[in-house]
Each structure stands twice: as structure tokens, then as C-alpha cells.
C-alpha positions in Angstrom: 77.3 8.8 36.5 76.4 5.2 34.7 78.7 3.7 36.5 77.0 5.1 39.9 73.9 4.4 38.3 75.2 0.7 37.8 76.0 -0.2 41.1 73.0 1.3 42.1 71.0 -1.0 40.7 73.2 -4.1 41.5 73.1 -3.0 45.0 69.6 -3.0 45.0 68.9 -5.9 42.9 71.2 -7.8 45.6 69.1 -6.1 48.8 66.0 -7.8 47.0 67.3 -11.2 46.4 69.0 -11.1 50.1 65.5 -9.8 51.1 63.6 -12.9 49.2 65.9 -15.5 50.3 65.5 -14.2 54.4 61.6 -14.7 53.7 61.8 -18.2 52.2 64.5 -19.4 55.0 61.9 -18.0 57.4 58.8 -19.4 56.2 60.9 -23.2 56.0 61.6 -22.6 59.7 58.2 -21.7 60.2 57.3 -25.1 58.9 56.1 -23.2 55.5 
């Protein structure tokens, strides 16, 4: 179960950081 629970939280620490670095590749397209 901590193991789960581990890449769990990876998982969704790596959805946010994808998440953050689609919205500051958007806004430099956008001209910020």
C-alpha cells in the first residue's frame, strides 16, 4: 500500500509540473 501510495503521489506531482510547464510554454507563445 506505501508503495501505491508512493507512486501516487509521484504521478501526481509529475501531472502538476507537466501541467505548470504547458501554461508557461503557452503564455511565452502568447507573447507572455
Amino acid at each position: 500500500a506505501a508503495v501505491k501510495q508512493t507512486g501516487d503521489y509521484e504521478r501526481c506531482c509529475e501531472y502538476w509540473f507537466n501541467n505548470q510547464l504547458i501554461g508557461i510554454t503557452d503564455k511565452i507563445k502568447k507573447g507572455g
